[in-house]
Every structure is written in C-alpha cells, then in structure tokens.
N, C-alpha and C positions, 0 to 999 in steps of 0.2 A: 726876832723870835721866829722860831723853823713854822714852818704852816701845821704841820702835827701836833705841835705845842700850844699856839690858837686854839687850832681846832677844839682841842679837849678841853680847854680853859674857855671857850664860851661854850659850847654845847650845855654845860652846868646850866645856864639859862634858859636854857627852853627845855631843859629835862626834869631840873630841879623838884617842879611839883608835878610829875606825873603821878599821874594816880590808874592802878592794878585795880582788875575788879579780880577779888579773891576764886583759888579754885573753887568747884560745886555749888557755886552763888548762880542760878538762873539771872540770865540775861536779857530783858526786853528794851527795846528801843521803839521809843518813838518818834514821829516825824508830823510836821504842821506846816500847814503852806504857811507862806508870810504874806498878808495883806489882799488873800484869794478871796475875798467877800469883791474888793475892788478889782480884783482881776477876771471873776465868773460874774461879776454885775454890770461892770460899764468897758471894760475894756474890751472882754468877750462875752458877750452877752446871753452864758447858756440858760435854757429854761427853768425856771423857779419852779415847787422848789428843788427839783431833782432832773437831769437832764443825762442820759443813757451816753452821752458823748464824755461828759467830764468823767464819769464814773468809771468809761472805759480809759481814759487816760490815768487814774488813780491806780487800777489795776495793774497796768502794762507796767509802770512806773514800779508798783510792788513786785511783778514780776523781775523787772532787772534788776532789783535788789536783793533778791534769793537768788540771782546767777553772777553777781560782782565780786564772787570770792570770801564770805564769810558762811558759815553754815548757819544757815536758817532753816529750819521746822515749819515753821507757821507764819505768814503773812495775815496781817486781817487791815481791810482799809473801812471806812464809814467818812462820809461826809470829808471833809477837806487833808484826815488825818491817818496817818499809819502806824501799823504798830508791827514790828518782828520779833520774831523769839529762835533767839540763837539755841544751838542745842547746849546741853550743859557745860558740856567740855569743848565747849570753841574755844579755841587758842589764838587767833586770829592777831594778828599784831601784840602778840603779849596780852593780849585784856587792856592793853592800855585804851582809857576812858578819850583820851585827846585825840585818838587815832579814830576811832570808832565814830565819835560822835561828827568828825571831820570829813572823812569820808564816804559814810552816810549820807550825811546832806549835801554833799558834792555831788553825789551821782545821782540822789533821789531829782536835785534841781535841774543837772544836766540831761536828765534822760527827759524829765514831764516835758521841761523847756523845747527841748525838740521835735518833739509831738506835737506838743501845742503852735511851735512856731513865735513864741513870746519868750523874754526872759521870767523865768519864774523860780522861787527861791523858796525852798525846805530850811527848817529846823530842824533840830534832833536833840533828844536827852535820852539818856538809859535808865531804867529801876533797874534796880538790883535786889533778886525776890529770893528770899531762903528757901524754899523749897517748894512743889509741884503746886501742893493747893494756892499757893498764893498766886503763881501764875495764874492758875485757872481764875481766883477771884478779879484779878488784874481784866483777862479778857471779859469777864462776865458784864464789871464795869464799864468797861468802852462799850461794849453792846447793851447794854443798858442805860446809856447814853446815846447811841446811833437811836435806840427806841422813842425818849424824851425829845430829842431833835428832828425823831420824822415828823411826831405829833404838832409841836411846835412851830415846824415849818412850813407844813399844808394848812394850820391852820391861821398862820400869817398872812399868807400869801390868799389864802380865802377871803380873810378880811379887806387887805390888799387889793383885790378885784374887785369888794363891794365899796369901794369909792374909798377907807380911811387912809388916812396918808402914812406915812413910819410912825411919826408919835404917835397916835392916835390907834394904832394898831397894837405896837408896841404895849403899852398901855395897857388894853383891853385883856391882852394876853395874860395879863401879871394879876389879873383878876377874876381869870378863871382857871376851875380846878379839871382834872384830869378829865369829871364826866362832863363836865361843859364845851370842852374843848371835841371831844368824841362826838357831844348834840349837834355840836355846831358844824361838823364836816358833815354829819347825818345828813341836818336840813336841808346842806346845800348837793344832798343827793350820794354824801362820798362815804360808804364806811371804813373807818380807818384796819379793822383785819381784811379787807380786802385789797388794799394798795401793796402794789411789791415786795418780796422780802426785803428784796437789799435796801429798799427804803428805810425800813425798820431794823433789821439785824446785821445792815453793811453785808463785805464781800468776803470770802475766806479763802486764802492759798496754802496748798499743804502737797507734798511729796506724794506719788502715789507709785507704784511696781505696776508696769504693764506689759507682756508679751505683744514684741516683736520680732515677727516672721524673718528670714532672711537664706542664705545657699551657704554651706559648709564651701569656704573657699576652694579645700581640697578632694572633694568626692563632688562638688555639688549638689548633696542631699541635702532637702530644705529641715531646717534648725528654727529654732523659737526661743531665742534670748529674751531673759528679763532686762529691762530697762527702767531706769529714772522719771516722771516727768511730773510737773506741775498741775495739778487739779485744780479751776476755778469754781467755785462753789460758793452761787448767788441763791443757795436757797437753805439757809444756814439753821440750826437749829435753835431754839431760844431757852431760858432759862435751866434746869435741872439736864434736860440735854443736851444745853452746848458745853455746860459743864463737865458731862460723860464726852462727847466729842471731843474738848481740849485735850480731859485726860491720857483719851486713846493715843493723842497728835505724840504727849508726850511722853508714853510708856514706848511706845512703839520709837522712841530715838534713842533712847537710853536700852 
C-alpha cells in the first residue's frame, strides 16, 4: 500500500470524532492545575492562604497564553485556575475542540513548570456560551467563587493557627454561615473588606492601546504609534461592575 493511501485511511481515526465549535458561539476555556494543593503545600511550600509569589506565577502563566497564538480578549486567573475568552470569531485551528483544549494545557503546563522549576500540569475544558451575557454570567461566577474561597481560606487557616488539625477545621467550617465566618476573622483582628482585592476578586488581563514614542526612520521627527499591550489588573471590580467591565472587554472586540 503507497504511504498516501495509509496515510488517508488511518488519519479517519484520530479525525473521525472531531468536534467544531460552531461560528458566533463565544469561546471560554478553562484551565486547573492538577494536584497544586500538593504541589503549593508540601512540595513548595507557599504561604497559606495566599502567597504574592504563586499568584505571580498564575499570571505570567495567563499572560503566555494571550501571546501563544490564539486570540484572547480576556484572561482572569483566581486561586489555582484560569479562565480565557477567545474573541468571537477566532478561527484558530478550525475551532477544533481537540486542538484547543491540547494545546492549551501544553503551554499553560510548560510555561508555569518553568517558572516554577517543578514539573507542573494544567487541565483544560471549553464552554461554549451563546452569546455576551452569558459570558459575562460565566466570569461573574468564577469571581464569585474567587470571593467564597478567599473567605473560606483565611478563615481555615485562622482556625488552622489556633491549634485544630484539617478535620477539625474542616469541620467547623461546614457549620458556619457567611456572618460567622466574617466574626471570626474579626476577632482575630482581620476584617475580611480589608484583605487584597485579588484575594477576593482574583487577577484580570485584557488588551489595552497605548502611545509609544519613537523617530520617523526617514526625516527623524519624533512619531507616537499606537501599540498593543497587556494590562494586569489586581484591583478588579466586583458584582454589577464587573459585569459592565466584562461587557466593555467584549464590545470593544467585536
């Protein structure tokens, strides 16, 4: 059999079930580290429950992923997970779902891995959202989850310091309610609106136009081109405004 004729007679299996994510379908992908509770607790030991060093690693990490070749709008990371929003009409590999979600956490793993200096491994899955608002509900939900997980995790780790062990803390958690948990950082001096945004509302990356200066090559007179670059933005806005802030991210791509 010619190697052409192969070729085309098994590719049928690894093609067979691809799967299109249809035109004007909004694109989000998400990414999860695999098994980073054991890799941020005993392997590298960063500080509980939030430590400035991992956070910047989640970042950098988002940021190479709005520059690997797909069009991204918006980055947002919180706590161990990422999320990107292609612009509408990315065409990027076809829309094929195999390619995407492959490639993604190929580069997400390889890029934190080598910051970090560890082997470290990303997930990835896509929704696939009919149109803007849904996006927006989609982010409102992860940061409305960055929020439940700050609370949760200052006030583990509170417990945690005052001698109970994980079950015991554990536990305790499961039987208190929002304003318990709030009393309970109080007493021990912490009030929870005053810990860091991005502890509460994670990080957000989004495209911004800025003037840069430069010499007209051929006269020499200095020129002011617009340029591209990535905005980090750790002080993010929360409920009914980050909802206008998504919208802005995603009028302004379209």
């Amino acid at each position: 059999m010619k190697f052409d004729e192969l070729d085309a007679r098994m590719r049928v299996y690894e093609t067979a079930h691809d799967h299109c994510v249809l035109p004007g379908i909004h694109m989000v992908a998400r990414l999860d580290g695999r098994s980073f509770t054991r890799l941020t607790r005993e392997t590298h030991p960063f500080a509980a429950p939030y430590d400035e060093r991992f956070r910047d690693l989640m970042v950098a990490t988002v940021e190479h992923l709005m520059n690997c070749g797909f069009n991204i709008i918006y980055g947002y990371t919180q706590s161990d997970e990422i999320s990107l929003l292609f612009h509408r009409d990315d065409s990027t590999f076809g829309r094929k779902l195999r390619k995407i979600i492959s490639v993604l956490s190929g580069e997400a793993s390889a890029q934190f891995s080598l910051r970090l200096g560890q082997a470290a491994c990303f997930d990835c899955r896509v929704a696939q959202l009919p149109n803007s608002e849904t996006v927006i509900d989609y982010f409102r939900w992860r940061q409305e989850d960055a929020n439940r997980n700050a609370l949760n995790g200052h006030c583990y780790w509170t417990l945690r310091r005052d001698g109970l062990d994980v079950d015991a803390a554990t536990a305790a958690l499961k039987r208190m309610s929002v304003a318990d948990k709030n009393e309970l950082l109080f007493q021990h001096g912490v009030n929870f609106n005053d810990l860091p945004d991005w502890h509460k509302r994670g990080v957000g990356l989004y495209w911004e136009l800025y003037d840069k200066p430069g010499l007209n090559p051929l006269t020499g007179a200095a020129v002011v081109s617009k340029r591209w670059r990535i905005t980090i933005d750790d002080h993010l806005p929360r409920k009914d405004d980050y909802d206008t802030f998504v919208r802005k991210i995603i009028r302004r791509a379209n």
